[in-house]
C-alpha positions in Angstrom: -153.3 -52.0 130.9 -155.6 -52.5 128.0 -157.6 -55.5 127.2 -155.9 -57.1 124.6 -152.2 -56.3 126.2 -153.7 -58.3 129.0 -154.6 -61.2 127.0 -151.2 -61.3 125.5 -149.6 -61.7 128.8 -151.9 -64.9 129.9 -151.1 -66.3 126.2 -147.5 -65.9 127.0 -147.9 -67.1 130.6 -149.8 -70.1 129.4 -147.5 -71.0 126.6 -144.3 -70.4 129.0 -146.0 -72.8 131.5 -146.5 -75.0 128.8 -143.4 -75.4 127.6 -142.0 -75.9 131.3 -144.7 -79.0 131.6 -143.2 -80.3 128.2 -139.7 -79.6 129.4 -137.2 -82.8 129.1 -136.6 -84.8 132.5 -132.9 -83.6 132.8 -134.5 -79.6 133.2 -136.3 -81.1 136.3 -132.9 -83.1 137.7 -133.8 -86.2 136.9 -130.6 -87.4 134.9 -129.2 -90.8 135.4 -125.7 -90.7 135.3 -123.7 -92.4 132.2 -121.3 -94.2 132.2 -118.5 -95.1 129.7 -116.2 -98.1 129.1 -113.7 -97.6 126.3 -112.5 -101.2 124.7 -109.0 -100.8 123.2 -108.5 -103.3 120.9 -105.3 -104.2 118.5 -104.9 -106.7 115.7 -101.2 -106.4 116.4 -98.6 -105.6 113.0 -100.6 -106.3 110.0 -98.1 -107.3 107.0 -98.4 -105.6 103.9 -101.1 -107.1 101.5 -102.1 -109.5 104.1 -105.5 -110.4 106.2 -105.6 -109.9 109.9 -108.0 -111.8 111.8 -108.1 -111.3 116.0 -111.1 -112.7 118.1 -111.4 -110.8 121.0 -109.2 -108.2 120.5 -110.2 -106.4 123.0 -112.6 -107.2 126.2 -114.8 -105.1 128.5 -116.2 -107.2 131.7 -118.6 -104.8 133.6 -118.8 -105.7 137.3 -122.6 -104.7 137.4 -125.5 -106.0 135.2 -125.5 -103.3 132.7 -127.2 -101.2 129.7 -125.8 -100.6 126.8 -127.2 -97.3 125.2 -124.7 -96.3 122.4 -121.7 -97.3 121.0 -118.9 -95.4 118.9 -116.1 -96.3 117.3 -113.6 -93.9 115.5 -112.6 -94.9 111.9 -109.4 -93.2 111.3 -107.4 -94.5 108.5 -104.9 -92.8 106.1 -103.8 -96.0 103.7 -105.7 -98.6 101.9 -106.9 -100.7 105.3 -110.5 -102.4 105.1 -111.5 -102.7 108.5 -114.1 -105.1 110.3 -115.4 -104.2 113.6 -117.8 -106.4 115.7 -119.0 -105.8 119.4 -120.5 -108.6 121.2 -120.5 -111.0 124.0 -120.0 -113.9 121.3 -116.6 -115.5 121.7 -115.5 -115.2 118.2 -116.3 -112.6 115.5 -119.4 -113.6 112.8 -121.2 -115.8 115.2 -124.1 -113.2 115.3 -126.9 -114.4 113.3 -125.1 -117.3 112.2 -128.1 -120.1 112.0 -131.0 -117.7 111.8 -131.7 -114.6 113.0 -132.8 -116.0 116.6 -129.5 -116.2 117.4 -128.4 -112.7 118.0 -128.4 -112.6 121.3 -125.3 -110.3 122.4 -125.0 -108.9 118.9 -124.3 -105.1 119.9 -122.5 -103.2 116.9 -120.8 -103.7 113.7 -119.0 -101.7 111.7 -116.9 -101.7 108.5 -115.1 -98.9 106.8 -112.2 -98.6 104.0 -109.1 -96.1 103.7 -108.3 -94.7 100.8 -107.5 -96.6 97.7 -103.6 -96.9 96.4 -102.8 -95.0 94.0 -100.8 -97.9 91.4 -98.5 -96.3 89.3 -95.9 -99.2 88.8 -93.9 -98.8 91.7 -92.7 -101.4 93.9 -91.8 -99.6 97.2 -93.8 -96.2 98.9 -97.2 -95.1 98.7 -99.6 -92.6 97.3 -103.0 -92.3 98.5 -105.9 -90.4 96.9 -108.3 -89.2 100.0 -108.0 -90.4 103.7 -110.9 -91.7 105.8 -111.2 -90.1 109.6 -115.1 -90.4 110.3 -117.1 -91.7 113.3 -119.5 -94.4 112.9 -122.4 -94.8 116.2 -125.4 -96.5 117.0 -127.5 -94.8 119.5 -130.5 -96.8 121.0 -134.2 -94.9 121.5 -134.8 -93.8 124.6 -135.9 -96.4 127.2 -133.9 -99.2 125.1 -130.6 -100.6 125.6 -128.7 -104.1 125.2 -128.8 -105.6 128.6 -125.2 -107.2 129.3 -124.9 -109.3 132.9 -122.2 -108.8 135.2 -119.5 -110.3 134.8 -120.4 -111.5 130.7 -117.5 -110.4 128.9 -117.9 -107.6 125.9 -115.5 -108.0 123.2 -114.0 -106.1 119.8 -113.5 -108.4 117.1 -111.6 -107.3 114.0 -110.9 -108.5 110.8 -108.4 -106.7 109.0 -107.7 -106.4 105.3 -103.9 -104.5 104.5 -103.6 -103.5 100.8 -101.0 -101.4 101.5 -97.2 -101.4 100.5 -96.4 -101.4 104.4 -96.9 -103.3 107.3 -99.3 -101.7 109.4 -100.0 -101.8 113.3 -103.9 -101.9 113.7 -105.2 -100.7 117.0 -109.2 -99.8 116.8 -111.1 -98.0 120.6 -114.7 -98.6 121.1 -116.7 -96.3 123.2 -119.4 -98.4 124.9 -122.1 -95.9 126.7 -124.0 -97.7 129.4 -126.0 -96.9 132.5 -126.1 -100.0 135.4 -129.5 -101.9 135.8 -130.5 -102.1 139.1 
């Protein structure tokens, strides 16, 4: 084996063993399990061009201290709906940050998306829409960070729902909640 062959296997060897030492923790086992909590949530029947308001909505109690380490909730929405979504352990939506931003404590996720817009042509009864809105909104926390949530502290989905439509429209929203349990 010549000389510089040679050399070429130690580089390779040595960048190999390099990458092995650089390897993430789940190649040497050391994954935590995660866990998931799905929060289904409803603003009941939302009348045509009306607001729907619902404080806890939906609710989440975890029966272990717990971290919360991403969230996602599914915007799917095919008429003209403007949605509000809060996660938190505050007992009614908008209290996050309300008097400064000290008081955020339990302020996980918020969210708002939109349908598509009516399309007005005069009418007084069915719909047009121009576009539809089925996206994914998430907020994933850096490694090593999560919101810490106690046992038994409820989690809830607050939404605030604005129906522009020419229908009345049932409202029901899912949030994934990701977590891990703190020991």
């Amino acid at each position: 084996m010549s000389a510089v062959r040679r050399h070429l296997c130690w580089v390779s060897f040595a960048i190999f063993s390099g990458a092995l030492a650089l390897a993430p923790a789940w190649a040497a086992g050391e994954v935590q399990p995660l866990k998931t909590a799905v929060i289904k949530s409803s603003a009941g029947l939302c009348r045509k061009d009306t607001e729907c308001h619902v404080d806890q909505a939906g609710t989440w109690v975890p029966s272990t201290d717990v971290a919360i380490l991403a969230v996602s909730i599914a915007e799917q929405t095919d008429v003209d709906l403007y949605v509000d979504v809060e996660v938190s352990t505050q007992p009614k939506m908008y209290m996050c940050g309300a008097g400064g931003a000290d008081n955020a404590a339990g302020c996980i996720f918020r969210a708002k998306y939109a349908g598509p817009r009516l399309f007005d042509y005069g009418a007084t009864s069915g719909n047009t829409y121009l576009g539809s809105n089925v996206t994914t909104t998430n907020i994933v926390f850096p490694t090593g960070y999560g919101i810490l949530v106690d046992k038994g502290a409820p989690v809830y989905v607050h939404l605030d729902v604005k129906n522009n439509t020419l229908i009345d429209v049932k409202v029901d929203q899912d949030a994934w909640i990701y977590y891990v349990p703190v020991k």
